[in-house]
C-alpha positions in Angstrom: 111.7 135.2 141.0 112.0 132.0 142.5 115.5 129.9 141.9 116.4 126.5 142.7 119.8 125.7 143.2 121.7 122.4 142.6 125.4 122.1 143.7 127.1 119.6 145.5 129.4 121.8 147.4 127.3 123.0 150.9 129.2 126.2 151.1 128.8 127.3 147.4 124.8 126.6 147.8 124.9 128.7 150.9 127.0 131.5 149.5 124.5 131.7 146.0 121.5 131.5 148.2 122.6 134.4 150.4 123.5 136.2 147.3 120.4 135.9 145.2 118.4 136.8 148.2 120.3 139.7 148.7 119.4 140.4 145.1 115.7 139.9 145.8 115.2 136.8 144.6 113.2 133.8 146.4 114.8 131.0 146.8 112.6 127.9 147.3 115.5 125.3 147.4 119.0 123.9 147.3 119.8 120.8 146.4 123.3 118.6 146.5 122.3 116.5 143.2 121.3 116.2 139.8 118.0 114.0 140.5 117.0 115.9 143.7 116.7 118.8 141.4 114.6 117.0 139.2 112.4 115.8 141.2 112.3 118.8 142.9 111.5 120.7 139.7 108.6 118.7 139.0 106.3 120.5 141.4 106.0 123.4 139.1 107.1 126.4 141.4 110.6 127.5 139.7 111.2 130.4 137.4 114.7 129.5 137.0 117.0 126.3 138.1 120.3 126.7 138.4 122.7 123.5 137.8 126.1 122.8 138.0 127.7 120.7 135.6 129.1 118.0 138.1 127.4 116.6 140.4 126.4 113.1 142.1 123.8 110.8 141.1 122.8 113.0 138.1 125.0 115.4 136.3 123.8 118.8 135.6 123.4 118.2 131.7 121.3 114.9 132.0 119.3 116.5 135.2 118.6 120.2 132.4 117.4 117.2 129.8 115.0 115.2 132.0 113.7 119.1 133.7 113.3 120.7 130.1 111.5 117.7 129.2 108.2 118.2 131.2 105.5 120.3 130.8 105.8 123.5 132.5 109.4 123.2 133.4 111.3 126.6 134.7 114.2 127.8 133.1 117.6 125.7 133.2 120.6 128.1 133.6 124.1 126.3 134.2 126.5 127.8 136.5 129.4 126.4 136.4 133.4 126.3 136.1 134.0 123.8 133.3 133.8 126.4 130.0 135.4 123.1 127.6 133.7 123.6 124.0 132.2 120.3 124.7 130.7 121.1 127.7 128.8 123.8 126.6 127.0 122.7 123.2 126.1 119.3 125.5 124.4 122.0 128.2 122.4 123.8 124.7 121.6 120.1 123.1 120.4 119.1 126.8 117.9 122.7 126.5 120.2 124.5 128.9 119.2 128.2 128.0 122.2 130.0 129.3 126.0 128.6 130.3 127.8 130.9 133.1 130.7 130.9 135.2 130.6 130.5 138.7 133.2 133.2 139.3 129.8 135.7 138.0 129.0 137.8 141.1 126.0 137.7 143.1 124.7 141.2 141.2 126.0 140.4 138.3 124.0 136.8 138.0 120.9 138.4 139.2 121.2 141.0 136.2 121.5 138.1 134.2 119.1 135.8 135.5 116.1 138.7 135.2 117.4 139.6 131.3 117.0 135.5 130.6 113.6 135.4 131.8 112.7 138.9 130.2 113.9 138.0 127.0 113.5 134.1 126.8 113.9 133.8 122.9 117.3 135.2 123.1 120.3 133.0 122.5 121.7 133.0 125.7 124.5 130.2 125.2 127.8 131.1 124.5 129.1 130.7 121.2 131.3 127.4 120.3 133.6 127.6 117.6 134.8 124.3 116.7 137.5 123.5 113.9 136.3 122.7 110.7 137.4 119.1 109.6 136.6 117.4 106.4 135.0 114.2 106.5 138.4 112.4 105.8 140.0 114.5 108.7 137.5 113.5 110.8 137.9 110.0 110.4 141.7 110.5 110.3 140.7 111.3 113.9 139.2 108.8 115.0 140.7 106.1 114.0 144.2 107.8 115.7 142.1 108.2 118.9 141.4 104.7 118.8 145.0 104.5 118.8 145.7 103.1 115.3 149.0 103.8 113.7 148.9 105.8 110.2 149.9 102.7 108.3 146.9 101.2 110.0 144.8 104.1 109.6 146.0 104.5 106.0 144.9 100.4 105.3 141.5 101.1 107.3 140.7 104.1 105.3 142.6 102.7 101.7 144.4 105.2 101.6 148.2 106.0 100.9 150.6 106.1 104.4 151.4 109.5 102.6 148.1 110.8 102.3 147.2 109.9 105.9 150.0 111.7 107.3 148.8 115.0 105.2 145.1 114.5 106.9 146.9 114.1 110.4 149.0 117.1 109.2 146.0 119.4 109.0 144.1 118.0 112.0 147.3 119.0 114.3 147.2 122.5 112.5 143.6 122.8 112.7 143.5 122.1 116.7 146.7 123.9 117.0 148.4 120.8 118.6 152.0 119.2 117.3 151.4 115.6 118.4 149.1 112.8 118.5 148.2 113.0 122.6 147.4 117.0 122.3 145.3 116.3 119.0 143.1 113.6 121.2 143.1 115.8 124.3 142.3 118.5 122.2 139.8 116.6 120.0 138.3 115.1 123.4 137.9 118.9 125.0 135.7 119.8 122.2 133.8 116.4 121.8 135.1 115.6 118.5 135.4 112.2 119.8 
């Protein structure tokens, strides 16, 4: 199997290079940033890239769009440390077809990167569970991430000062938060806004 990889530290590309090989796997490249990878992906002889999230020039999500978006393109697994909600269902909308952590070891990774490409239809993403907000709730939300008070959000929305503090209520209960700042962190993590 031949693997690109695409990090931006030096050491870590080292260290998965030496492992993967070790595992028996070719690999034809390493790469610092997102649009070396790409460009390095278009000439069609890569079973498997693997991307992190962050990098220079290119992050790892946009670099797994523009690769999965030609003809031919190899697999796009993303090996990273970020695990935020957000972050993964961005990395399966880009056409990422796995999510791992970079703490996997060397055999580990290479028993997963030989069951991705054996079994390609499988749903290799992890599974996001995101809170379920009414539509109300969800505008509750944005409007106090825009940093609106709930008299203002209750005018925007026409709504009772009451009634917007119950939808704020069961926003911080349904992201487990007590305050405003946590519910935005919170609702930021998981790209609810």
């Amino acid at each position: 199997m031949r693997v690109l990889v695409a990090d931006d530290h030096p050491l870590f590309r080292l260290g998965l290079t030496l492992g993967l090989q070790a595992e028996g796997f070719t690999v034809v490249g390493d790469v610092e940033n997102g649009r070396t990878a790409v460009e390095r992906c278009a000439a069609g002889d890569i079973d498997i890239a693997l991307l992190d999230v962050r990098m220079p020039e290119l992050d790892g999500i946009e670099a797994c769009r523009r690769i999965v978006a030609r003809p031919g393109a190899p697999t796009v697994v993303i090996l990273t440390t970020f695990d935020e909600p957000a972050m993964i269902a961005a990395a399966r909308e880009a056409g990422a077809t796995a999510y791992l952590s970079k703490e996997t070891t060397p055999k580990e990774l290479a028993r997963l990167l030989r069951q991705i490409l054996g079994q390609p239809d499988r749903d290799w993403m992890p599974r996001v569970r995101l809170p379920e907000l009414t539509q109300r709730e969800s505008e509750v939300l944005v409007l106090m991430a825009a940093g609106l008070t709930t008299p203002a959000i209750a005018g925007q929305l026409g709504i009772s000062p009451e009634t917007a503090k119950d939808h704020l209520q069961n926003v911080y209960r349904k992201l487990d938060v007590r305050d405003r700042v946590s519910a935005v962190r919170r609702a930021e993590e998981l790209g609810l806004v």
